[in-house]
C-alpha positions as CSV (number, residue, x, y, z in Angstrom):
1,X,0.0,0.0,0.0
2,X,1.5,3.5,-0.8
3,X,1.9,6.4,1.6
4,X,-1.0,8.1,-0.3
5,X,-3.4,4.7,0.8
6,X,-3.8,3.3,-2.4
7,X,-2.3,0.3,-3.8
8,X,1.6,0.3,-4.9
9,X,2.7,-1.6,-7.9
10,X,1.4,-5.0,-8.0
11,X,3.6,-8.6,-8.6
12,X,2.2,-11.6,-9.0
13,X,3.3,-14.3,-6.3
14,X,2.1,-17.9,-7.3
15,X,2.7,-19.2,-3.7
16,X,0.7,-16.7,-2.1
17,X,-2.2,-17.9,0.3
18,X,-5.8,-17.4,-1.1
19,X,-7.2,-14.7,0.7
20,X,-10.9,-14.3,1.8
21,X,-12.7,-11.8,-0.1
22,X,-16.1,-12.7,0.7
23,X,-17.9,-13.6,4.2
24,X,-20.5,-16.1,4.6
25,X,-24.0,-14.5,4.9
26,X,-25.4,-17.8,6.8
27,X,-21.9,-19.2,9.2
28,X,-20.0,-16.1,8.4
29,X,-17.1,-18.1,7.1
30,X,-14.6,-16.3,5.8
31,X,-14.6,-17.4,1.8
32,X,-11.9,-17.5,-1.0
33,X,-12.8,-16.4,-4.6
34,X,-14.1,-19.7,-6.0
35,X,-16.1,-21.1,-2.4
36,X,-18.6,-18.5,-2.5
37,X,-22.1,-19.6,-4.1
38,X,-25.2,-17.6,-5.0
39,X,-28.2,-18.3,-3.2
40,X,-31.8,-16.7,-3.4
41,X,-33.1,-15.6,-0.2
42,X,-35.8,-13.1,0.8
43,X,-35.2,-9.9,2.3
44,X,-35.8,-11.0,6.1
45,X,-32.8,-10.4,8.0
46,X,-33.7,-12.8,10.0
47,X,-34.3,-15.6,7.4
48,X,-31.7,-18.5,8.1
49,X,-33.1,-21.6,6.0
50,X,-32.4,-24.9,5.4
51,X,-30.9,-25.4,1.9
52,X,-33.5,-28.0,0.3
53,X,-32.0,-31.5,-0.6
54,X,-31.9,-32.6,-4.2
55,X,-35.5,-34.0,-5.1
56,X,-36.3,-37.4,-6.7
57,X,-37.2,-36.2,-10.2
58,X,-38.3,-38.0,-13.2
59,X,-37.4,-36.4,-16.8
60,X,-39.1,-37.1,-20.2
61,X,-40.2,-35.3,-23.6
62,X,-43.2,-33.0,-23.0
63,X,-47.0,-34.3,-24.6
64,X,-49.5,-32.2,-25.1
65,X,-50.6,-32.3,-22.0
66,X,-47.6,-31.4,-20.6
67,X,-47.5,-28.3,-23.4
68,X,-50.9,-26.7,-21.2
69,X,-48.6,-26.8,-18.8
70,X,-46.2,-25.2,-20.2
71,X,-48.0,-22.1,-21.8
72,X,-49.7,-21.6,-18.9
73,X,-46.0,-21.7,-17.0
74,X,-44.7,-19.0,-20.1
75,X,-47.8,-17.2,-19.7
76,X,-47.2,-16.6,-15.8
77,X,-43.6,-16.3,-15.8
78,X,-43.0,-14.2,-19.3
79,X,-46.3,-12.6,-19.9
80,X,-46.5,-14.8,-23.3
81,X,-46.1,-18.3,-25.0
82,X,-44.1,-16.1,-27.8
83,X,-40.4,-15.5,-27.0
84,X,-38.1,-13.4,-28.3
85,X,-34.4,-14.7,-28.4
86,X,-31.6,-14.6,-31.0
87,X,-33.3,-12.1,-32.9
88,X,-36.1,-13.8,-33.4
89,X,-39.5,-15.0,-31.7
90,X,-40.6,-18.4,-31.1
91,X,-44.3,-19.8,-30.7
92,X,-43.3,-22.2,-27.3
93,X,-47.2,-24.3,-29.0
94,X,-44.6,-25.5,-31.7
95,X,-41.0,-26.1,-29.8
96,X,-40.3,-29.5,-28.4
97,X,-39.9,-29.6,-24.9
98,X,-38.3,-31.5,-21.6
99,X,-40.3,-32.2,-18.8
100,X,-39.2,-32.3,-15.1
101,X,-41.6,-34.3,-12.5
102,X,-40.9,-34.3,-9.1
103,X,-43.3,-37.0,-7.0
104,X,-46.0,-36.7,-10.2
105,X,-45.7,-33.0,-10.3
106,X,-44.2,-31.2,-13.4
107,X,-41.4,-29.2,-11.8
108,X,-39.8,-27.4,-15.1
109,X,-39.3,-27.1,-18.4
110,X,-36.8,-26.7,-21.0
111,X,-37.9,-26.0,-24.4
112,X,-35.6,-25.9,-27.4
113,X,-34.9,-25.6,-31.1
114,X,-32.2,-28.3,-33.2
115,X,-29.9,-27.0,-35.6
116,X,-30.6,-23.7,-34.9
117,X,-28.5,-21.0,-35.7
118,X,-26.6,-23.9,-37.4
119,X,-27.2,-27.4,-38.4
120,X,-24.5,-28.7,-35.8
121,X,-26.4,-26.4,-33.2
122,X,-29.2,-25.7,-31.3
123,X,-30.6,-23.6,-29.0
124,X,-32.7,-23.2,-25.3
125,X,-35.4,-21.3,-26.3
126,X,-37.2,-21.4,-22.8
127,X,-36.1,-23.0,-19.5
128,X,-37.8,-22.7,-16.4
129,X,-37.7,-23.9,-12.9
130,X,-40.9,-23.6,-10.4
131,X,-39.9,-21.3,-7.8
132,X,-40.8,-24.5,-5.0
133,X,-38.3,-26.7,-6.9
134,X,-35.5,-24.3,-6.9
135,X,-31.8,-25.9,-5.7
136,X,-33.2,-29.0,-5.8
137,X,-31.0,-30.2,-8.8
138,X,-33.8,-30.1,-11.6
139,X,-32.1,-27.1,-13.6
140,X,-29.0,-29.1,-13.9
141,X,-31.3,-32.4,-14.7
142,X,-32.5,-30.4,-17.5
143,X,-29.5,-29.2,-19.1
144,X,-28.4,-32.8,-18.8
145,X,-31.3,-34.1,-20.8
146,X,-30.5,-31.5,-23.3
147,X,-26.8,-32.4,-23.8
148,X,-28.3,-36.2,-24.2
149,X,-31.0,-35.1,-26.7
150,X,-28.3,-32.7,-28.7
151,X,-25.3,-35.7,-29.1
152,X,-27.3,-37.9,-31.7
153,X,-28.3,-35.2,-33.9
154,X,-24.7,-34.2,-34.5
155,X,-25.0,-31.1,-32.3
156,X,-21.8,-29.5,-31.1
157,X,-22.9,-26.2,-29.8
158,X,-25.7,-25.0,-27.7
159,X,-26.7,-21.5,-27.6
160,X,-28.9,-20.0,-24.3
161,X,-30.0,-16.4,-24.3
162,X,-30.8,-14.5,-20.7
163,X,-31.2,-10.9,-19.8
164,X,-28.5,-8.7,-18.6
165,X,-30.1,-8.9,-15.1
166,X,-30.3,-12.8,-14.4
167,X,-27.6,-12.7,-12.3
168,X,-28.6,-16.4,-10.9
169,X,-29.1,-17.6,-14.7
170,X,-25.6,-16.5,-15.3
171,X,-24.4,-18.0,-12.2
172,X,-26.0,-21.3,-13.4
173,X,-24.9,-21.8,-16.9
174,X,-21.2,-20.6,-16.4
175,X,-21.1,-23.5,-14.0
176,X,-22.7,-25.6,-16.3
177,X,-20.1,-25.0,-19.0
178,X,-21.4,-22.2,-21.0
179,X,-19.0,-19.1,-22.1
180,X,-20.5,-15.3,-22.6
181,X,-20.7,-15.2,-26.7
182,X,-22.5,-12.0,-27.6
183,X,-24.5,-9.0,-26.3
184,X,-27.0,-7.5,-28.1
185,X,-27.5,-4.1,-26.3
186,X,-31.2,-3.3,-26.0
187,X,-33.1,-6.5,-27.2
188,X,-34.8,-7.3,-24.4
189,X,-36.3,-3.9,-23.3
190,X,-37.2,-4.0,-27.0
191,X,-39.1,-7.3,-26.8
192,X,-40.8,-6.0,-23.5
193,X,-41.7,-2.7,-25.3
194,X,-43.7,-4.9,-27.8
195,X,-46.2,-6.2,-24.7
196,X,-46.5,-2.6,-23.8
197,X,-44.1,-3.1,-21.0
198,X,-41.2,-0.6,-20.6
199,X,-38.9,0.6,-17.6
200,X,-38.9,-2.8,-16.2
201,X,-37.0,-4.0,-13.1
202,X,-35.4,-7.8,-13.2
203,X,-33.4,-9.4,-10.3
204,X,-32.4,-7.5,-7.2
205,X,-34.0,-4.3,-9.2
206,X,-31.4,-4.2,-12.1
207,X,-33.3,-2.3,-15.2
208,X,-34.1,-4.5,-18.0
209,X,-32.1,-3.9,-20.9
210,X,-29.9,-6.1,-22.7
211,X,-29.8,-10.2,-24.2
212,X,-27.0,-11.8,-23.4
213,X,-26.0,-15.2,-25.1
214,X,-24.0,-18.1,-23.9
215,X,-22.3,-21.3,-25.6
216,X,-21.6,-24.6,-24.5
217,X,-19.4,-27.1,-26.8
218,X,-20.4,-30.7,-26.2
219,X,-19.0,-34.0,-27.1
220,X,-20.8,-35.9,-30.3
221,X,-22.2,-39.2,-29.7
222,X,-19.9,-41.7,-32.4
């Protein structure tokens, strides 16, 4: 530290101990860098929950029963059955979709488009998780299901698009092996501007402005 009290010249020392940078909102643990993990939590100071433990869940491809479901899920969630993603807009009544059940009750989706932007791609077009369900494993089960549908086809690449506010979506699929690919500034207050929405807050009240895509390579199935 320099005499004025900011930092002097910095050197890189490969030995050097990890130090804490982050404290433990639950234990209050001192934590490195890389031993911190996002959780949701409400804004009850007092609020010291159990994490949930991973749920005994079921996953298949969505019928057309299961498609109610979903719409009605969109419909909640997104204000629509119609999203817009990689410049474009996609009727969720015609995607083919994974279904989550957890003890007979649909837990989350994940709809999604093959060879799309490419033939050895695809794309999530939709993936949600109900709030009840959350850290319980089923996000993860999805993308898993995804990889496994993506391999036969040929696919290499999968493509996911999120808002610039889903800090726990970005969280998620960096963990999950997908890299930040592109921004496209403005798309998604755009997309809200066509429901007539406009100013609108996402997570932990971060305006709503900009898409965000994400790639994941995976292995082909010989």
């Amino acid at each position: 530290m320099g005499e004025d009290g900011f930092p002097g010249e910095l050197h890189e020392d490969p030995a050097r101990t990890p130090r804490p940078v982050y404290h433990c909102s639950v234990c209050s643990r001192p934590l490195n860098w890389d031993e911190g993990r996002l959780r949701l939590v409400c804004r009850d100071p007092d609020c010291r929950g159990e994490r949930p433990r991973p749920a005994p869940i079921s996953l298949r491809e969505g019928d057309e029963h299961d498609r109610v479901a979903l719409l009605n899920v969109s419909r909640t969630f997104f204000g629509s059955t119609h999203l817009h993603a990689f410049g474009g807009v996609f009727p969720l009544a015609k995607c083919p979709f994974l279904v989550v059940e957890f003890d007979r009750e649909r837990a989350g989706f994940l709809s999604y488009a093959l060879h799309f932007p490419a033939d050895d791609e695809a794309a999530v077009i939709l993936m949600v998780v109900l709030p009840r369900f959350q850290g319980r494993g089923v996000g993860r089960a999805l993308q898993g299901a995804m990889d496994a549908v993506c391999r036969p086809q040929g696919i290499r690449r999968i493509h996911i698009a999120t808002t610039n506010d889903n800090i726990p979506g970005l969280y998620f699929y960096q963990r999950l092996g997908y890299r930040l690919h592109s921004l496209a500034p403005g798309a998604a207050a755009a997309a809200l501007a066509e429901h007539g929405e406009t100013g609108q807050l996402g997570f932990g009240g971060i305006p709503i402005h900009d898409e965000l895509h994400l790639v994941k390579e995976i292995g082909r199935t010989p």
